[in-house]
C-alpha positions in Angstrom: 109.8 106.0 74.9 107.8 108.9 75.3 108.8 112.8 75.0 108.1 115.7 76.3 108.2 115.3 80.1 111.0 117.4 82.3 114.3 115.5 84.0 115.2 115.8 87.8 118.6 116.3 88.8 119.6 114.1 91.8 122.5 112.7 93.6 123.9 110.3 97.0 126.9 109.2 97.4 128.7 106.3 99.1 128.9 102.3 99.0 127.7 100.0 101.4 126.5 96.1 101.2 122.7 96.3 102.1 120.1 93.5 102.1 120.2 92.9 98.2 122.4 94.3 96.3 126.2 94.7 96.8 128.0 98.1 96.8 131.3 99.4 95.1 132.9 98.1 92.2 131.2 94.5 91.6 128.4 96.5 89.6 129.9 98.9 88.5 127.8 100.0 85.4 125.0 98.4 86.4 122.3 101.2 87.8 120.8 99.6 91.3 117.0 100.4 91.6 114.8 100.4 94.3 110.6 100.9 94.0 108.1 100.8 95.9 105.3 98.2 94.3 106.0 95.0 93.1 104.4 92.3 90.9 101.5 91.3 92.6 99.3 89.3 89.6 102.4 87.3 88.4 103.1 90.4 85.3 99.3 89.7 84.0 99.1 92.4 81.3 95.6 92.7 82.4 96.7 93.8 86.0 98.7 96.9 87.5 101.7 94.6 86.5 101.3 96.0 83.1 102.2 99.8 83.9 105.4 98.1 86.4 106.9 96.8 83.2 106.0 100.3 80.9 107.5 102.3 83.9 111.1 100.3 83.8 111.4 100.5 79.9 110.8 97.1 79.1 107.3 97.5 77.0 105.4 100.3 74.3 101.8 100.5 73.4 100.8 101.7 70.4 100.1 105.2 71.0 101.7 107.4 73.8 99.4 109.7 76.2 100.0 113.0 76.9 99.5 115.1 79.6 96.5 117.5 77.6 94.9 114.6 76.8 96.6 113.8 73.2 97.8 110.9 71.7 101.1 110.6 70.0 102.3 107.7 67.7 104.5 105.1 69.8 104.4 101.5 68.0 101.7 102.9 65.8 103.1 105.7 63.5 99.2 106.5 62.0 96.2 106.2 63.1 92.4 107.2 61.3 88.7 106.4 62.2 87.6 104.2 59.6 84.3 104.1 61.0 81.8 105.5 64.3 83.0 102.3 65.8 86.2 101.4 64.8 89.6 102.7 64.3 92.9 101.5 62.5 96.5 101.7 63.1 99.6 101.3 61.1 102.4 100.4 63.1 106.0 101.5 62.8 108.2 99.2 59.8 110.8 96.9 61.1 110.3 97.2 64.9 111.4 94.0 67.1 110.9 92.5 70.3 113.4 91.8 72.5 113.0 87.8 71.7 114.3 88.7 67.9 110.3 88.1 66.4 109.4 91.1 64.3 106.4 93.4 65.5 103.6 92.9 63.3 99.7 94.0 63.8 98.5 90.3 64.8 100.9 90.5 68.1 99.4 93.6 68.6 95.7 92.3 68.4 96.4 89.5 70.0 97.9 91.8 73.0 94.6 93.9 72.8 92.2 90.9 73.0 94.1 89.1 75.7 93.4 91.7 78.5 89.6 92.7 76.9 88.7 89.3 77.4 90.2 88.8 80.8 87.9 88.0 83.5 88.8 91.4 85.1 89.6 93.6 82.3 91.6 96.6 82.8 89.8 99.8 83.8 91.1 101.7 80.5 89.5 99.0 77.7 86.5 97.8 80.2 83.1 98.1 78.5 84.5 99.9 75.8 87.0 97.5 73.3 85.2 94.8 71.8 88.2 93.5 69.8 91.6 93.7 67.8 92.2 92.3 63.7 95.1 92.3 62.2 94.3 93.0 58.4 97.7 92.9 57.3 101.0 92.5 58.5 101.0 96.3 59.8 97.3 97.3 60.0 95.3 96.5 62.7 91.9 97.5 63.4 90.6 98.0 66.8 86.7 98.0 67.2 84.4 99.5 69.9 81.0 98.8 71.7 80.0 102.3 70.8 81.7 105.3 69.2 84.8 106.4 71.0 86.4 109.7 69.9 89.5 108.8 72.7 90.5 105.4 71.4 94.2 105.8 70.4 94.5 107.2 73.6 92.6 104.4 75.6 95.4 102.3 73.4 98.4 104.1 75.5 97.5 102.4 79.1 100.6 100.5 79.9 97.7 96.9 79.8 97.7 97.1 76.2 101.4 97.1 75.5 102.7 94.7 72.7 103.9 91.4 73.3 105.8 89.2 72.1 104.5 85.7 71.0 107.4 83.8 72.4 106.7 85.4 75.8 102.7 84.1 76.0 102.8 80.5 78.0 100.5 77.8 77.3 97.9 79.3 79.6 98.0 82.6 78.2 100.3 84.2 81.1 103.2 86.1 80.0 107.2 85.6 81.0 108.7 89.1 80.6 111.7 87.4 80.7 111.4 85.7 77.1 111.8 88.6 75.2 108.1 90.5 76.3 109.1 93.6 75.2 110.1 96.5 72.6 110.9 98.9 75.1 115.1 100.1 75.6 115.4 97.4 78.7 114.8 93.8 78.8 114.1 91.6 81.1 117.0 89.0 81.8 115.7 87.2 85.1 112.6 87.7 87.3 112.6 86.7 91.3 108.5 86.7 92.2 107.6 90.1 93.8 111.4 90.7 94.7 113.2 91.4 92.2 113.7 92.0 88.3 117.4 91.9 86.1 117.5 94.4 83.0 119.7 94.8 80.3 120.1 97.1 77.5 117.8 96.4 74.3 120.2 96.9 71.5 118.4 96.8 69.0 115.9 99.4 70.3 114.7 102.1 68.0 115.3 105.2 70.1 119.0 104.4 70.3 120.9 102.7 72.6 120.3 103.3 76.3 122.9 105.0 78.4 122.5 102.2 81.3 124.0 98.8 80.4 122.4 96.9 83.3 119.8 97.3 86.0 118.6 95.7 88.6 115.8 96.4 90.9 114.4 95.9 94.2 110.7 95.6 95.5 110.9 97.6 98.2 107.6 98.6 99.7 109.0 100.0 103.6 110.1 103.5 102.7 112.4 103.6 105.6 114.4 100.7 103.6 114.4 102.5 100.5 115.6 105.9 101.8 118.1 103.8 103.9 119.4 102.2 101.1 120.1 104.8 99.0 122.1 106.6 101.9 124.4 103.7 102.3 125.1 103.2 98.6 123.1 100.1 98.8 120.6 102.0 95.6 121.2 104.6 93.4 117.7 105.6 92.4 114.7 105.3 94.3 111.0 106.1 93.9 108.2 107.4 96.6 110.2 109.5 99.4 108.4 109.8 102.2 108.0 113.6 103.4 108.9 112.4 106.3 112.5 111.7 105.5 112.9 114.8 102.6 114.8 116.7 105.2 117.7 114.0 106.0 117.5 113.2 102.2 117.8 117.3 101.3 120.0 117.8 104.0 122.9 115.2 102.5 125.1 117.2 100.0 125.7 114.1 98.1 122.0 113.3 97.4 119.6 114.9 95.1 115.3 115.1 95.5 113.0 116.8 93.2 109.4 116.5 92.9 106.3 116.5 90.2 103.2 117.5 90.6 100.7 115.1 89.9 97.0 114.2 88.5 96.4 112.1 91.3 94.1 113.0 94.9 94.2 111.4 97.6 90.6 111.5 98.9 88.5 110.2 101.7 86.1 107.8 99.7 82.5 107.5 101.1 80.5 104.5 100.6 77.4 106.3 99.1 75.1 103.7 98.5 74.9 102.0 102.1 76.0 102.3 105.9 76.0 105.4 107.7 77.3 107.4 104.2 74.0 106.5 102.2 72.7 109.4 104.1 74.0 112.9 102.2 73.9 114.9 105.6 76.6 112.5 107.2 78.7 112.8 104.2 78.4 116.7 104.7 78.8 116.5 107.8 81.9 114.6 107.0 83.4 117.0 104.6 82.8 120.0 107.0 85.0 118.0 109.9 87.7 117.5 108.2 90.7 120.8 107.8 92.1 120.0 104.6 94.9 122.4 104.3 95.7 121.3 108.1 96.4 117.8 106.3 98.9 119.6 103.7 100.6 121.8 106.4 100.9 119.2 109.2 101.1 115.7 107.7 102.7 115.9 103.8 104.8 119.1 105.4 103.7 121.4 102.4 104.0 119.0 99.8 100.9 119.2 98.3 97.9 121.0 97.3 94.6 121.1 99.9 92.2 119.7 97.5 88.7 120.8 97.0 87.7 118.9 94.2 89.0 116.0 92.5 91.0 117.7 89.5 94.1 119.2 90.7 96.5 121.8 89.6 98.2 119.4 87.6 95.5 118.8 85.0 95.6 121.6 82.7 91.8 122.0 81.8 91.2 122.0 85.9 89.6 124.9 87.9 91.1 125.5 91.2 88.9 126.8 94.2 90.0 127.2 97.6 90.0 124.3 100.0 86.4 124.5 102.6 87.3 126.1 105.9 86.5 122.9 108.3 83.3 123.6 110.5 83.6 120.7 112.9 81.5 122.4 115.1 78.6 122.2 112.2 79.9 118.4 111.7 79.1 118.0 115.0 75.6 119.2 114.6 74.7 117.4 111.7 75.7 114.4 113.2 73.7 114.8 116.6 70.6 115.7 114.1 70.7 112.7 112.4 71.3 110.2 115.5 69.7 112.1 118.0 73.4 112.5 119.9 74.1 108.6 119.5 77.8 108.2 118.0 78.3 106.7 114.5 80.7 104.1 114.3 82.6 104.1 110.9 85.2 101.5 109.4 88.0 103.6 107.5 90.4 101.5 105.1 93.2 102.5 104.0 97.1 101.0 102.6 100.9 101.5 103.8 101.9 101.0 99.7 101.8 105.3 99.9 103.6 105.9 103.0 101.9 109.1 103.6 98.5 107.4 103.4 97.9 105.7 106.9 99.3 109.2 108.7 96.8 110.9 106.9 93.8 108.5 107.8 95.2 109.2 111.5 94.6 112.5 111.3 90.9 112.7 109.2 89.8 109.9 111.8 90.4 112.1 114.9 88.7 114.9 113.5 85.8 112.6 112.0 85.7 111.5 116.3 85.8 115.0 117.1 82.5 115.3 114.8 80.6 112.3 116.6 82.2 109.7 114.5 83.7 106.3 116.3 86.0 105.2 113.7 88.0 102.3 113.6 90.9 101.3 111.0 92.2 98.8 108.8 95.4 98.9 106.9 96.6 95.9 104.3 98.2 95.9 101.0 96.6 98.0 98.4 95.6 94.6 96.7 93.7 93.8 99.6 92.2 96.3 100.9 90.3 96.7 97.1 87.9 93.9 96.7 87.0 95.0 100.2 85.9 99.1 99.3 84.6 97.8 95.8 82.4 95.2 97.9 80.9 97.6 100.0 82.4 95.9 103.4 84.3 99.3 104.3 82.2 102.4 105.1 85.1 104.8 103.6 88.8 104.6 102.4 91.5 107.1 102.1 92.5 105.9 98.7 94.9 107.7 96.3 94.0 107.8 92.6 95.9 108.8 89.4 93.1 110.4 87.1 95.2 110.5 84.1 97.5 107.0 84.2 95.1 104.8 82.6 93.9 107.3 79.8 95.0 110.8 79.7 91.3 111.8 79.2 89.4 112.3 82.1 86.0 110.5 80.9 87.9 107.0 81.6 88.5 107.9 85.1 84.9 109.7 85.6 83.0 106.3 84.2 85.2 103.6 85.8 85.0 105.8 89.6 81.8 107.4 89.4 79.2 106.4 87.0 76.6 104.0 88.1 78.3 101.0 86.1 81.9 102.0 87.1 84.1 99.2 87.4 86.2 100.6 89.8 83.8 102.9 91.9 85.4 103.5 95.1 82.4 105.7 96.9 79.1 103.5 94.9 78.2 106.2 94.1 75.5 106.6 91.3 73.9 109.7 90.2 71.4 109.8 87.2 72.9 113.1 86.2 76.6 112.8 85.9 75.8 109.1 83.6 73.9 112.0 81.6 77.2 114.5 81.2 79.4 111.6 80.6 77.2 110.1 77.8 77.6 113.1 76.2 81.2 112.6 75.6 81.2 110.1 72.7 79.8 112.8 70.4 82.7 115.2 71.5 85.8 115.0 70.0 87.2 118.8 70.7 89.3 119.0 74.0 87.6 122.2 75.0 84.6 120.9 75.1 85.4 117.7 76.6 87.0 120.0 79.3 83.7 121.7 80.2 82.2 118.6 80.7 84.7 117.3 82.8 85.4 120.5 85.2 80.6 120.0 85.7 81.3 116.8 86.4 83.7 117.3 89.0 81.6 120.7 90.1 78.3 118.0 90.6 80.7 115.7 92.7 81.4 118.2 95.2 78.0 118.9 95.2 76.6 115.3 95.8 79.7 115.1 98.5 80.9 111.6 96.4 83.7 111.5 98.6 85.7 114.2 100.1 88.7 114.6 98.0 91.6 116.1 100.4 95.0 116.1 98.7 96.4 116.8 95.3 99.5 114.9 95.3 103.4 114.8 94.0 105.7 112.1 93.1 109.3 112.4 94.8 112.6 110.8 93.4 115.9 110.5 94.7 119.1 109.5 93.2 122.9 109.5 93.7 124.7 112.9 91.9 125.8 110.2 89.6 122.6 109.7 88.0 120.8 111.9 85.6 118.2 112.4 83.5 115.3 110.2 84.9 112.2 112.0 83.6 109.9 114.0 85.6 106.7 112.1 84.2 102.8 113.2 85.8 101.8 110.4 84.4 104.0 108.3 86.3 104.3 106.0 83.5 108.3 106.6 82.7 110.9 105.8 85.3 114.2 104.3 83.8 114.4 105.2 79.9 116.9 105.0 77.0 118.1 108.6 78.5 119.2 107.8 82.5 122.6 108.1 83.0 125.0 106.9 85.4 128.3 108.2 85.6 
């Protein structure tokens, strides 16, 4: 597994039968788990399923990200560009799955082509791969659409892990239960979006892990998972809500630590129709909304007001200080445009982030207090999606990890802003930034890839493409037993070879 992130010390106490899992000394050894998002494309490695199985140890990709926009080897030891469009890898002798079959560089193309020709390919590969060639038993070349200085690190999101042949069904879906992986954990039983049984990989590379068995629970209600780990039911869980940190700090017997992340949670406009096509309701928007209110009152300091979308998290980032709100000037841009006539608004949002429907609470009463009539709709983050990406919402508050798929911002910037972003939350298309971004290609030194990405985000504040409102951290919390889960920004390690329970 990866290096270089920190470790949060925990702790909780206690044993207590809960709706799962039993307490006390029927599992012993075995470390009881509880996170937030489950399975929800049946583990399609072309899906969000794909970073689920990275986070809880069970699969590698080729290359590991890190957090200044490197790559370092993972399955792959080398790595050179053997041409403008393609690039090839030599992977690691005498690695093997967890089914026994030895990792060679066909498994590893055969991984890469599976999710770049699925019909909804991941954001990280989309547009970009065109394939994956296996030239010998540990080469494998990877070619691209156009020249791509950020490949190997395009090859560490968690979709283009390595699988094993003997886990691919008929139809092409994968059973992470047949020996998927290489990772220190393997998968010994699924149960749909409930559940998932891991054991320890012995024969894993980086040494043996320190947990013999795991098993974890989907458990999207927060309330459940803070619960739980209260009564002994879990012993690690992820996704605290702030608005339980103080019974969870105030227990001697349980410990909470937080990360600060890449990820904003932003009030997405839909730019290209509705009442947000017009720039001086998207202004207007932005000035009635008191951003460092939203940090003080709802996350309870736990957070960064944002101002644009890079937070203090992302090394290359420039901070500036949150906008004052004006809602008084909201209010005037809004009776401007309409002549005084209110404009009614649909706001989407998702309880998967439990801080995210307070937060649209509070931006829709001051978007009413600016002349706005807003109405709500929560589902499932897998719902709610298709319906901002059709265009059917007027805005979302929407959280997004800029660095999870690739730790190199011009993914996130094409997939969420360019005019043919697959994954543009606020339609939003502006000759000028598909301009800055098509520079990129041609630039292969970070520092100059960092100016282009701190004008990028500079002309997004400018256009108002959204109104980005909080930079975000991930909080963990664990029984004193437990140690040595890693603090990752990336959020792409959770249980590795180095979590111990005591």
């Amino acid at each position: 597994m990866r290096r270089g992130v920190g470790f949060l010390a925990f702790g909780l106490v206690l044993v207590l039968a809960g709706c799962g899992f039993t307490g006390g000394g029927a599992d012993a050894g075995t470390l009881r788990v509880a996170v937030t998002i489950p399975p929800r494309a049946d583990w399609s490695p072309a899906s969000d399923d794909a970073l689920l199985l990275q986070r809880l140890g069970v699969t590698e990709t080729l290359v590991d990200g890190a957090m200044d926009g490197g790559a370092e080897p993972g399955l792959a030891e080398s790595w050179r560009r053997a041409a403008p469009t393609e690039w090839r890898f030599t992977l690691v002798e005498g690695v093997r799955f967890h089914s026994g079959e030895p990792v060679t560089a066909r498994a590893a193309a055969e991984s890469i082509n599976r999710v770049v020709h699925d019909p909804a390919p991941p954001r990280a590969l989309r547009g970009t791969v065109e394939r994956a060639d296996a030239l010998d038993e540990r080469t494998l070349a990877v070619r691209t659409s156009a020249p791509d200085p950020i490949l190997p690190q395009r090859l560490s999101a968690a979709n283009t892990a390595v699988l094993a042949p003997a886990a691919i069904r008929p139809d092409g879906s994968v059973d992470p239960a047949k020996g998927a992986g290489t990772g220190p954990f393997e998968v010994t039983g699924t149960d749909g979006d409930r559940s998932v049984s891991l054991r320890r990989f012995d024969g894993y590379r980086g040494g043996l892990a320190q947990v013999q068995r795991a098993e974890v629970r989907f458990v999207e209600d927060a309330s459940a998972r803070v619960n739980g780990l209260r009564s002994g039911e879990f012993d690690l869980i992820d996704k605290v809500p702030v608005s339980q940190l103080a019974e969870v700090r105030a227990d001697s017997g349980l410990r909470v630590d937080a990360v600060d992340l890449p990820r904003t949670t932003a009030l997405h406009l839909n730019t290209s129709g509705g009442p947000f096509a017009d720039p001086r309701l998207r202004e207007a928007a932005a000035a009635a909304i008191d951003r460092a209110g939203l940090v003080t009152g709802v996350l309870r300091g736990q957070g960064v007001a944002a101002s644009r979308y890079f937070g203090p998290a992302v090394p290359w980032s420039e901070q500036h200080p949150p906008p004052r709100p004006d809602p008084a000037a909201a209010r005037r841009t809004v009776t401007e445009v309409t002549g005084g006539a209110p404009v009614p608004i649909t706001i989407g949002t998702y309880p998967d982030r439990p801080e995210l429907p307070a937060l649209t609470t509070v931006v829709a009463d001051e978007l009413g207090r600016a002349g706005f009539t807003v109405r709500i709709v929560q589902e499932p983050a897998g719902s709610i999606e298709p319906r901002i990406l059709s265009g059917e919402l007027d805005a979302a508050v929407y959280s997004r990890n800029q660095l999870v798929d690739v730790p190199d911002a011009a993914a996130h910037l094409t997939s969420d802003f360019s005019c043919r972003g697959g994954f543009n939350l606020d339609h939003f298309c502006a000759p000028e930034l598909d301009s800055l971004l098509a520079e990129l290609p041609g630039i292969s030194a970070p520092d100059r890839r960092a100016a282009v990405f701190r004008r990028a985000d500079d002309l997004l504040a400018e256009r108002v493409a959204g109104v980005p409102l909080v930079h975000e951290q991930q909080r963990f919390a664990h029984r004193a037993e437990v140690s040595g889960v890693p603090a990752d920004p990336l959020e792409r390690e959770f249980l590795t070879e180095e979590v111990v329970l005591r």
